[in-house]
Predicted model as a PDB file, atoms N, CA, C, CB and O in Angstrom, pLDDT in the B-factor column:
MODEL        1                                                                  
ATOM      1  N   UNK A   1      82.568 116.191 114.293  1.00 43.00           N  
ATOM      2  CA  UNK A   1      82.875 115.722 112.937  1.00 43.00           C  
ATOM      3  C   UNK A   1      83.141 114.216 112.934  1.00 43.00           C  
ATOM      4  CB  UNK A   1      84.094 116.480 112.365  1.00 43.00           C  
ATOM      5  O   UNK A   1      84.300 113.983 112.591  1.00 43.00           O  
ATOM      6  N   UNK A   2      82.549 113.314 113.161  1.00 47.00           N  
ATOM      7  CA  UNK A   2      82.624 112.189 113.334  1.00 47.00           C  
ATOM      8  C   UNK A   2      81.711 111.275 112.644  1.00 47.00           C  
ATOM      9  CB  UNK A   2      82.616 112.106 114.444  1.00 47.00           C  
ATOM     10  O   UNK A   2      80.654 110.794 113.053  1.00 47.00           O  
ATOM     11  N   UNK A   3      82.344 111.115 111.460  1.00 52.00           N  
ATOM     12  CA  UNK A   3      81.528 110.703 110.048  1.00 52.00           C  
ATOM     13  C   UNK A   3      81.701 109.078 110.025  1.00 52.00           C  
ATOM     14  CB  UNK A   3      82.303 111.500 108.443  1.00 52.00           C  
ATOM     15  O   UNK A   3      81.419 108.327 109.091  1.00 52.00           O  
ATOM     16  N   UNK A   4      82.337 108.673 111.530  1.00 60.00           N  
ATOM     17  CA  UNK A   4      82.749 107.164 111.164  1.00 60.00           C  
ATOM     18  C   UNK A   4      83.526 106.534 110.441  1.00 60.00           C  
ATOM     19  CB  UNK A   4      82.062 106.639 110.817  1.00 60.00           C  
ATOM     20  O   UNK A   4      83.581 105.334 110.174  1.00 60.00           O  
ATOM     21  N   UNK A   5      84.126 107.381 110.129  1.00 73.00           N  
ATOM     22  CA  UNK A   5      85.453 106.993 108.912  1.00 73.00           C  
ATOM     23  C   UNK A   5      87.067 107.436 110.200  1.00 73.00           C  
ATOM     24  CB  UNK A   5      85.311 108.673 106.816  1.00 73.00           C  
ATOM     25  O   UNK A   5      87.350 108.335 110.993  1.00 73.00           O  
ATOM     26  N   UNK A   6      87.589 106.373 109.783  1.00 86.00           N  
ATOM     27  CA  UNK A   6      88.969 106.394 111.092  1.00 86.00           C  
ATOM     28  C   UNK A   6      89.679 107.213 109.976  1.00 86.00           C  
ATOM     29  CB  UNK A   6      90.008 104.523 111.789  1.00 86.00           C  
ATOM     30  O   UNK A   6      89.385 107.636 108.858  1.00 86.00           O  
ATOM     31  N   UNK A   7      91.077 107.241 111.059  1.00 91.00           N  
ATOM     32  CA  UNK A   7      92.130 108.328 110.560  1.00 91.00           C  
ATOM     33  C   UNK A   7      92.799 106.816 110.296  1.00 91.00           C  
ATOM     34  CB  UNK A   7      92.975 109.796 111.771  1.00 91.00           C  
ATOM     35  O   UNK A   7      92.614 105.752 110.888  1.00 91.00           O  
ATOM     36  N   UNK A   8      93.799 107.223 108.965  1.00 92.00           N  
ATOM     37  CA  UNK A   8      94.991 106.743 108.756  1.00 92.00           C  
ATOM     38  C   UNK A   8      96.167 107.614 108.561  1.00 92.00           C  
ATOM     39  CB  UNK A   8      94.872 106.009 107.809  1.00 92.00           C  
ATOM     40  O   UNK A   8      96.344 108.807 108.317  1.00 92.00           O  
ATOM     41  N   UNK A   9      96.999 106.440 108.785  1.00 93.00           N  
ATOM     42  CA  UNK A   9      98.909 107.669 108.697  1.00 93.00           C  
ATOM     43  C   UNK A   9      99.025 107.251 107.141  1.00 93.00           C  
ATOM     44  CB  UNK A   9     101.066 106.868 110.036  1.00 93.00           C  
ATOM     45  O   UNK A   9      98.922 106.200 106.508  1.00 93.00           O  
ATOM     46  N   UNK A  10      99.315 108.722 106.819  1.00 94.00           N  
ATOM     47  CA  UNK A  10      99.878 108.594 105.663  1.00 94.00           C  
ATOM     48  C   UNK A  10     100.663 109.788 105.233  1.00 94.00           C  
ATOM     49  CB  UNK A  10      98.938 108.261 104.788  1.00 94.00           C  
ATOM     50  O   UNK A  10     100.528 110.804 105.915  1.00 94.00           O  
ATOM     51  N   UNK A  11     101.581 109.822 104.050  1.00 93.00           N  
ATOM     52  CA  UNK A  11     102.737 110.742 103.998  1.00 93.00           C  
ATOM     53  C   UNK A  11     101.803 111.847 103.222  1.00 93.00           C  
ATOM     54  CB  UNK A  11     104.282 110.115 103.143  1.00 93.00           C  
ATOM     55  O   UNK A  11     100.846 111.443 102.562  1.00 93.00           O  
ATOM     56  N   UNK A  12     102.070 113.131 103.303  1.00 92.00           N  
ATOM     57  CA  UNK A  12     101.604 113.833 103.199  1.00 92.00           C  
ATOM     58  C   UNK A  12     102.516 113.894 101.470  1.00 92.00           C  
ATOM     59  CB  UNK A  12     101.550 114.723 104.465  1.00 92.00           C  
ATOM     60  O   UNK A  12     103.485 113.195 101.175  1.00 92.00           O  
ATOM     61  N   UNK A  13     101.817 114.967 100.535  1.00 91.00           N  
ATOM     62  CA  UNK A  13     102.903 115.106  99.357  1.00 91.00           C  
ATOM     63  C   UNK A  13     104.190 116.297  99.362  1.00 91.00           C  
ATOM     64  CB  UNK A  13     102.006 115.429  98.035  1.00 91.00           C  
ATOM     65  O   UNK A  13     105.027 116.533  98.491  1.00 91.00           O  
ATOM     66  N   UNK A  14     103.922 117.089 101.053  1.00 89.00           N  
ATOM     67  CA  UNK A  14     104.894 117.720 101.700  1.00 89.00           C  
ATOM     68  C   UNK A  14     106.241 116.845 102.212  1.00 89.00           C  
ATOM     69  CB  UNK A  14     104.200 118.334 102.782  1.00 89.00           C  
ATOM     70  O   UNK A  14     107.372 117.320 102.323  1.00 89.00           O  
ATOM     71  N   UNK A  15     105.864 115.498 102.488  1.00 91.00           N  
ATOM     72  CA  UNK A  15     106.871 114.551 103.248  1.00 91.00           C  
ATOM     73  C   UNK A  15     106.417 114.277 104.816  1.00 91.00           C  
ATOM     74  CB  UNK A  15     108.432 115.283 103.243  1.00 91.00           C  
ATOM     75  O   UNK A  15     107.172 113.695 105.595  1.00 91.00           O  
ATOM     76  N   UNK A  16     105.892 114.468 104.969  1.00 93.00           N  
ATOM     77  CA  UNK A  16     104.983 114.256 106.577  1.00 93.00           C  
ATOM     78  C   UNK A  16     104.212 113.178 106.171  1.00 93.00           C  
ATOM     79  CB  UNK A  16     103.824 115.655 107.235  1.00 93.00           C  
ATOM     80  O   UNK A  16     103.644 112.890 105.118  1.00 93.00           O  
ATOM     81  N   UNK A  17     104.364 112.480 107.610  1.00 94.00           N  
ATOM     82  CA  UNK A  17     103.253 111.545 108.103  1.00 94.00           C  
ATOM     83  C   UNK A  17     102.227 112.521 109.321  1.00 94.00           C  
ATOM     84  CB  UNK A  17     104.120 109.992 108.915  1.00 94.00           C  
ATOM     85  O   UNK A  17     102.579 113.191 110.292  1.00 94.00           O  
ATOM     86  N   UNK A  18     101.070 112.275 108.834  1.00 93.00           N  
ATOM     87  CA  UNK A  18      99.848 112.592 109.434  1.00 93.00           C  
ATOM     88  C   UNK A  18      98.713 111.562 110.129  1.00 93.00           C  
ATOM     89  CB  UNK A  18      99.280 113.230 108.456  1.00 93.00           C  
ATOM     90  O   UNK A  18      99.119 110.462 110.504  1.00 93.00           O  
ATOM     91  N   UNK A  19      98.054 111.722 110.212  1.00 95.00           N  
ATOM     92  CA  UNK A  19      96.797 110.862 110.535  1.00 95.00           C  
ATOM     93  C   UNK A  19      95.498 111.591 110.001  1.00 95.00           C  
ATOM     94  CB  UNK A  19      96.654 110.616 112.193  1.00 95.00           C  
ATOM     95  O   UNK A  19      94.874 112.458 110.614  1.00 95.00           O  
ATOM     96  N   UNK A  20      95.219 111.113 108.816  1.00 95.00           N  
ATOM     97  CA  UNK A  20      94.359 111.770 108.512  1.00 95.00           C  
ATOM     98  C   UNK A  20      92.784 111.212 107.593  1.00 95.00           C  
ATOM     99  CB  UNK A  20      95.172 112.627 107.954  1.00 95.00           C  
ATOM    100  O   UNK A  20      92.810 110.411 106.659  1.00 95.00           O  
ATOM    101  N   UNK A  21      91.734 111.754 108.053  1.00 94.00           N  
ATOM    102  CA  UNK A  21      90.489 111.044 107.720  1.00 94.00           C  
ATOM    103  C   UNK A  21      90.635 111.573 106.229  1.00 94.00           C  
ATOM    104  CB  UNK A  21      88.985 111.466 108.660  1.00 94.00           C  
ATOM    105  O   UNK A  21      90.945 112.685 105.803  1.00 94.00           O  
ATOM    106  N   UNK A  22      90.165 109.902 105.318  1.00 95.00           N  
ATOM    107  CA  UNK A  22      89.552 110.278 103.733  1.00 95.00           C  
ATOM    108  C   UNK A  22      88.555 111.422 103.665  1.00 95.00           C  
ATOM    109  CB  UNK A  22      88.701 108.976 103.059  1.00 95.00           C  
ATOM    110  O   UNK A  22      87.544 111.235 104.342  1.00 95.00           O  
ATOM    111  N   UNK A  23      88.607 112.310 103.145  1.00 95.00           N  
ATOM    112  CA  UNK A  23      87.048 112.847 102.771  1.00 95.00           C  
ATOM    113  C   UNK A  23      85.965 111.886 101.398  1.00 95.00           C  
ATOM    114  CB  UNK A  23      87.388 114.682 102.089  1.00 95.00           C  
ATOM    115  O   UNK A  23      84.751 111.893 101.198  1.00 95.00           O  
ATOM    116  N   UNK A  24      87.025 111.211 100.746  1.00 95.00           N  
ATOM    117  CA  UNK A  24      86.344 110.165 100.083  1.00 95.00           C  
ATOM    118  C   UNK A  24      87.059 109.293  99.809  1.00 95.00           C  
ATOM    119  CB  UNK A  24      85.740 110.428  99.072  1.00 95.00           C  
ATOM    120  O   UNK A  24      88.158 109.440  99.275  1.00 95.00           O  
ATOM    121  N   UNK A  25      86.402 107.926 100.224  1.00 95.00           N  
ATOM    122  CA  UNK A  25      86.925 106.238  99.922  1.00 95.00           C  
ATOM    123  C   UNK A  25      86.343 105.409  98.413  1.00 95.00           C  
ATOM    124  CB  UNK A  25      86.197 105.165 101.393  1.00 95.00           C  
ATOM    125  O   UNK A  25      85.161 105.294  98.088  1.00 95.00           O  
ATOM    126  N   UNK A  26      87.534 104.905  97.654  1.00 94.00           N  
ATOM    127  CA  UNK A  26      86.649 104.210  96.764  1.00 94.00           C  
ATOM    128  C   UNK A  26      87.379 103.171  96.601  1.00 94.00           C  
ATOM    129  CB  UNK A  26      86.224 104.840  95.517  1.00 94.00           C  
ATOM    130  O   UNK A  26      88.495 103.156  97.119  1.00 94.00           O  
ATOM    131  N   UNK A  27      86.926 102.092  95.860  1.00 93.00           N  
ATOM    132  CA  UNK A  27      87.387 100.932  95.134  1.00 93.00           C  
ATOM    133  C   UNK A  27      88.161 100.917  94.111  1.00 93.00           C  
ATOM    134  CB  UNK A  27      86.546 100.333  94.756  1.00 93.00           C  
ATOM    135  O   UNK A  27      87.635 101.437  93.127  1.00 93.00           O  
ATOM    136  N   UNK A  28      89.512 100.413  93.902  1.00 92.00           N  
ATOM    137  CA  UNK A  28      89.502 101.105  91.885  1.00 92.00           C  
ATOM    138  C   UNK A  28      90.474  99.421  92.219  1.00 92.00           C  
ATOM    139  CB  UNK A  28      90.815 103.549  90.941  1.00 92.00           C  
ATOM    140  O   UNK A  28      91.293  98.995  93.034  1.00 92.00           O  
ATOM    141  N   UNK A  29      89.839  99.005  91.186  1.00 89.00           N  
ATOM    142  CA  UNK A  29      89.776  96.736  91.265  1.00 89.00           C  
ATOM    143  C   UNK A  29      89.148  96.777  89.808  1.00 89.00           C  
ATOM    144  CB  UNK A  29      88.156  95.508  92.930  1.00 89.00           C  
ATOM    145  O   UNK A  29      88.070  97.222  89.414  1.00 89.00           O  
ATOM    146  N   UNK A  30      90.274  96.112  89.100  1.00 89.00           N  
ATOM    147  CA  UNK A  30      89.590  95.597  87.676  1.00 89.00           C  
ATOM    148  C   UNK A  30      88.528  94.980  88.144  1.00 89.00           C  
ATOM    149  CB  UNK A  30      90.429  94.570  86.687  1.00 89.00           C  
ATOM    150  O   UNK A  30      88.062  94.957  89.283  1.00 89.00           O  
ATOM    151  N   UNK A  31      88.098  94.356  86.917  1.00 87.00           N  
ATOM    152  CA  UNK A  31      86.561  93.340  87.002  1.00 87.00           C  
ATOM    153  C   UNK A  31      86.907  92.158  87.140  1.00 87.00           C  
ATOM    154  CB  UNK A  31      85.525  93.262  85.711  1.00 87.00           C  
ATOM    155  O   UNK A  31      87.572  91.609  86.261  1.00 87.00           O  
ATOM    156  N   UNK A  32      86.415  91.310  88.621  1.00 86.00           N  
ATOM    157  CA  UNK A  32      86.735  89.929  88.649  1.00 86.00           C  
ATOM    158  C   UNK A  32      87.734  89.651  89.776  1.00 86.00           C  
ATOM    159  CB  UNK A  32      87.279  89.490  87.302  1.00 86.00           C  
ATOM    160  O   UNK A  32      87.870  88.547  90.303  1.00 86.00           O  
ATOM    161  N   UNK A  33      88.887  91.502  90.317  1.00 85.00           N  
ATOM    162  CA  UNK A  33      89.962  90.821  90.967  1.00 85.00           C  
ATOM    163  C   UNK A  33      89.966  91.932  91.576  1.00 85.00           C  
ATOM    164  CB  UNK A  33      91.233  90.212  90.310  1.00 85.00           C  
ATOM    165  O   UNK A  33      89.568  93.033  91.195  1.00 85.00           O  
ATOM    166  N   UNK A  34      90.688  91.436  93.074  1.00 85.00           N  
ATOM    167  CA  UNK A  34      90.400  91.788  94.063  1.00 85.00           C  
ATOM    168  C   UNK A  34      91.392  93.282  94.028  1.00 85.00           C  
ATOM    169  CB  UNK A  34      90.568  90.615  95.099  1.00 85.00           C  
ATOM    170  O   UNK A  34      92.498  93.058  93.537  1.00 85.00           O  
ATOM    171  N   UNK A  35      91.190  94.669  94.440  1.00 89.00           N  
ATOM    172  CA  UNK A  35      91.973  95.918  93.934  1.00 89.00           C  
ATOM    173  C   UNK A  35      92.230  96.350  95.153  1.00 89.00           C  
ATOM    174  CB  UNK A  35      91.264  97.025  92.976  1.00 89.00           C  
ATOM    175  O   UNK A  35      92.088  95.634  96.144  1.00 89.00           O  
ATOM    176  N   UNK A  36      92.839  98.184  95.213  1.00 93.00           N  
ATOM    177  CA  UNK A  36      93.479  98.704  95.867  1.00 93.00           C  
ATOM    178  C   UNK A  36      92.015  99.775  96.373  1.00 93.00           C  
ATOM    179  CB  UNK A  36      94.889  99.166  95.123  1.00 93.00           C  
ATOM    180  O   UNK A  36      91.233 100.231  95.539  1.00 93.00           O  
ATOM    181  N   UNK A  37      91.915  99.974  97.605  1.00 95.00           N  
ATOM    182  CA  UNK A  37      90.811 101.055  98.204  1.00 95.00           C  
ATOM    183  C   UNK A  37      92.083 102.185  98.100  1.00 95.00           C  
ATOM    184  CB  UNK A  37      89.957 100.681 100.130  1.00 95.00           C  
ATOM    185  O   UNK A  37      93.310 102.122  98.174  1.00 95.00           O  
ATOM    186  N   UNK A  38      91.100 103.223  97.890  1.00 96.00           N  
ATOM    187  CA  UNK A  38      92.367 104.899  97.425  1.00 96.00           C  
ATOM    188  C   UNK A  38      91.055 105.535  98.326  1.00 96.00           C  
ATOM    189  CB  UNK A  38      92.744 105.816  94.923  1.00 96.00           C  
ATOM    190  O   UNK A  38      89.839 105.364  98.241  1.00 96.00           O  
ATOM    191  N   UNK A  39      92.135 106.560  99.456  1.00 96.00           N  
ATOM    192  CA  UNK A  39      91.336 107.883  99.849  1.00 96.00           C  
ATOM    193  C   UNK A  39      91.652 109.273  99.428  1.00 96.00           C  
ATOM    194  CB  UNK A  39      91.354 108.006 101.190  1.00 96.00           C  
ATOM    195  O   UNK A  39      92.731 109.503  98.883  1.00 96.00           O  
ATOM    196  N   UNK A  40      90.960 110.024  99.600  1.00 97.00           N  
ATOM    197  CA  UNK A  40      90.980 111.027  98.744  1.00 97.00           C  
ATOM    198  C   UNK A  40      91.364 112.469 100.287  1.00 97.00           C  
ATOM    199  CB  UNK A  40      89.162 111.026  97.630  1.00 97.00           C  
ATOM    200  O   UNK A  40      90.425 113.136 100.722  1.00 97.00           O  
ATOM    201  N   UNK A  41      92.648 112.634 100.774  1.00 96.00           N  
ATOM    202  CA  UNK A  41      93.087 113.781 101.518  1.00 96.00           C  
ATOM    203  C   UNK A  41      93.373 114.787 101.257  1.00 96.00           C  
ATOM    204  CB  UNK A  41      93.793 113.697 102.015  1.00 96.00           C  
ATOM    205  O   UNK A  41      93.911 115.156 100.213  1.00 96.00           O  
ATOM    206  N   UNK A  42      92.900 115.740 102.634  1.00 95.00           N  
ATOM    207  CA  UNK A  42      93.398 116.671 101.998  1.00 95.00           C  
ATOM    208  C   UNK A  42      94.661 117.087 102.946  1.00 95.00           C  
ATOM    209  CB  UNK A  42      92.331 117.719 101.689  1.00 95.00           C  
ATOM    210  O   UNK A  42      94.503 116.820 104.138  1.00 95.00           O  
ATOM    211  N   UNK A  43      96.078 117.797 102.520  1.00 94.00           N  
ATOM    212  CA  UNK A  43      96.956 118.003 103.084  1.00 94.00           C  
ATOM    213  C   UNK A  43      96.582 119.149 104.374  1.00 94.00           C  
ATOM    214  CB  UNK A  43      97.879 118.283 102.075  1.00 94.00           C  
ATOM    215  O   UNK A  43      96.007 120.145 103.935  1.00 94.00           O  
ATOM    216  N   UNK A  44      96.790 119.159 105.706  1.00 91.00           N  
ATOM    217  CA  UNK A  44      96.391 120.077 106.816  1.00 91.00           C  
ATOM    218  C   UNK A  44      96.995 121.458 106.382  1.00 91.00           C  
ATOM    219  CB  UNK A  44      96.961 119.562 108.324  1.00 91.00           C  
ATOM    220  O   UNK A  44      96.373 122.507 106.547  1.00 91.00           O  
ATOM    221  N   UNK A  45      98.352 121.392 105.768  1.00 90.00           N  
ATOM    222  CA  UNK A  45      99.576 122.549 106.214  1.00 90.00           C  
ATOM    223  C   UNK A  45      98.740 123.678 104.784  1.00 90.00           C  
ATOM    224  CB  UNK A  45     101.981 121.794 105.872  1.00 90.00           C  
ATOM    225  O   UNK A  45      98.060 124.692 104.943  1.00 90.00           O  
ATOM    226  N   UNK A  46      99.197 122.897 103.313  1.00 92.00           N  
ATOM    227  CA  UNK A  46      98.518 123.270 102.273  1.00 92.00           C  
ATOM    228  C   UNK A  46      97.387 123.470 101.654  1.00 92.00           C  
ATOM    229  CB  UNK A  46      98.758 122.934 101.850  1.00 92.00           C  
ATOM    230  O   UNK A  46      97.114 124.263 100.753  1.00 92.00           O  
ATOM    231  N   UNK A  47      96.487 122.383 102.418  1.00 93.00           N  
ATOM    232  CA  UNK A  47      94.688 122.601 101.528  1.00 93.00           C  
ATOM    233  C   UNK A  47      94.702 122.085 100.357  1.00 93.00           C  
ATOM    234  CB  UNK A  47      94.074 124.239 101.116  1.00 93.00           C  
ATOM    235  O   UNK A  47      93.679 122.158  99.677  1.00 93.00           O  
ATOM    236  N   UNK A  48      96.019 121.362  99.786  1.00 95.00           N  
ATOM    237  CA  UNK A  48      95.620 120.605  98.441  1.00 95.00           C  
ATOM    238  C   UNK A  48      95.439 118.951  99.042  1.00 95.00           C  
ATOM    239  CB  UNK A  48      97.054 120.788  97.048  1.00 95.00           C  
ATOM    240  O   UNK A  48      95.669 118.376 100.106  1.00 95.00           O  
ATOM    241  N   UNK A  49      94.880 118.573  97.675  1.00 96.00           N  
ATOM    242  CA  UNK A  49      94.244 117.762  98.066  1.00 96.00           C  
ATOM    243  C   UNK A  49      94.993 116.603  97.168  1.00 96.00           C  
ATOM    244  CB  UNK A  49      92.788 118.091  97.991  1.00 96.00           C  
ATOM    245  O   UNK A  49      95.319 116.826  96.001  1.00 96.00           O  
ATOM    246  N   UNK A  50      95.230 115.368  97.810  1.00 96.00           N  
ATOM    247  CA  UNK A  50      95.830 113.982  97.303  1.00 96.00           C  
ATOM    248  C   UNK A  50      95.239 113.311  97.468  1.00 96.00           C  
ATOM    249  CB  UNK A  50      96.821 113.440  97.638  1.00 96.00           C  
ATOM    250  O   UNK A  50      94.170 113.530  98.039  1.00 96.00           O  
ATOM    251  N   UNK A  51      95.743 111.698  96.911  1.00 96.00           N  
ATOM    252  CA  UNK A  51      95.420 110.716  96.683  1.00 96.00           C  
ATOM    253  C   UNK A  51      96.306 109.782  97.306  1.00 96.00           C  
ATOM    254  CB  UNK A  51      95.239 110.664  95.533  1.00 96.00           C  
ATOM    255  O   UNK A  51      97.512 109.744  97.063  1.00 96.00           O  
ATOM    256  N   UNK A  52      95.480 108.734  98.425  1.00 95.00           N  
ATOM    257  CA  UNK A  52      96.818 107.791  99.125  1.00 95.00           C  
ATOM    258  C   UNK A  52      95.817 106.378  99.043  1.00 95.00           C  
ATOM    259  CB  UNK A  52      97.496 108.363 101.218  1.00 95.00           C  
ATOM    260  O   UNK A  52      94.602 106.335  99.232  1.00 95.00           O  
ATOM    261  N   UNK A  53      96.958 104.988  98.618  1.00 94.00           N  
ATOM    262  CA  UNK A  53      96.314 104.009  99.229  1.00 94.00           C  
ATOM    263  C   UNK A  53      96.212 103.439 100.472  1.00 94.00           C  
ATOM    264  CB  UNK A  53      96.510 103.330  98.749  1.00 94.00           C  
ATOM    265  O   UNK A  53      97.178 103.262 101.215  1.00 94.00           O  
ATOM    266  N   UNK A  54      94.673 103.040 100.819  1.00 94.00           N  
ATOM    267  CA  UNK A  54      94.294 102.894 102.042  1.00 94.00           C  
ATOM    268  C   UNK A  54      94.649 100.958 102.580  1.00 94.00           C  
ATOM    269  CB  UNK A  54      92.553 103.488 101.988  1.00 94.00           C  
ATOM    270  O   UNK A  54      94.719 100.091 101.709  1.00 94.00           O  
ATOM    271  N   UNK A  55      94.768 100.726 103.615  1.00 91.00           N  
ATOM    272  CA  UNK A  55      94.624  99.300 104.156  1.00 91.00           C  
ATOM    273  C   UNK A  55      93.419  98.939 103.699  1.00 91.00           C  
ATOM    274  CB  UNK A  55      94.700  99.102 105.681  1.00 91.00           C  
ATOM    275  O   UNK A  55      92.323  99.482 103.836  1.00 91.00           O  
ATOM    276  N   UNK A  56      93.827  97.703 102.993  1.00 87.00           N  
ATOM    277  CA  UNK A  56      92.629  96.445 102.401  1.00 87.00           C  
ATOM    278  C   UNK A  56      91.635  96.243 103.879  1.00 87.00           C  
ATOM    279  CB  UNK A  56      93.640  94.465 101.853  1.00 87.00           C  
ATOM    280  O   UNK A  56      90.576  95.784 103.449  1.00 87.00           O  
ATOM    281  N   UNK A  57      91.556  96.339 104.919  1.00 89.00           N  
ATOM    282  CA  UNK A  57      90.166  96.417 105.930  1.00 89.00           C  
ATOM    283  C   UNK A  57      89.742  97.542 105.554  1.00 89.00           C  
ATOM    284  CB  UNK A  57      90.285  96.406 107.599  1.00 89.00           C  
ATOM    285  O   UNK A  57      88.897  97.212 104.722  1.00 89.00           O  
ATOM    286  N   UNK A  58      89.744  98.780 105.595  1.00 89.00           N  
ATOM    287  CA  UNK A  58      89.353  99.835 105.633  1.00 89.00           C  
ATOM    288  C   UNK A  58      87.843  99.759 105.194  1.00 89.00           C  
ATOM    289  CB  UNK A  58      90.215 100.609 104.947  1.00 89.00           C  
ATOM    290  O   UNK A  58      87.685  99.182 104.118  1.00 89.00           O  
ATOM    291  N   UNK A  59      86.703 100.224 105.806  1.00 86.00           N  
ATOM    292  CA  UNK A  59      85.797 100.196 105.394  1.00 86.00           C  
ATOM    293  C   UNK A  59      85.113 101.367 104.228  1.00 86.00           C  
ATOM    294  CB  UNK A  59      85.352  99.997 106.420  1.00 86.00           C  
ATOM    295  O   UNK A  59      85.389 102.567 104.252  1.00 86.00           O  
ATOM    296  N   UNK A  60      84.234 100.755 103.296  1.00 80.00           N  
ATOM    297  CA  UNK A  60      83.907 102.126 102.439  1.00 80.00           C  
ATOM    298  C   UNK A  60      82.539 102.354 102.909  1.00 80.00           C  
ATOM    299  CB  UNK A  60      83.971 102.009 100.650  1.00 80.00           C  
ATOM    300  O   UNK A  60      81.898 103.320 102.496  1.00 80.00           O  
TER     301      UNK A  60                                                      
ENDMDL                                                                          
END                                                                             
């Protein structure tokens, strides 16, 4: 499963930190200025699925 997309730590909406790969990366940046990349996880323990912001390198 190695889609080239790294793991990041992020808090789970349980309260855990994980390391865990986006299943989807996007942009959300008004027009003109520079914005926040958001990945789209899913929690390991639960199977629901959140929303965390990612580090400005992060590639999309």
């Amino acid at each position: 499963m190695s889609s080239g997309k790294k793991a990041v730590k992020v808090k789970t909406p349980a309260g855990k930190e994980a390391e865990l790969v986006p299943e989807k990366v996007w942009a959300l940046a008004p027009k003109g200025r520079k914005g926040v990349k958001i990945g789209l996880f899913k929690d390991p323990e639960t199977g629901k699925y959140f929303r965390h912001k990612l580090p400005d390198d992060y590639p999309i």
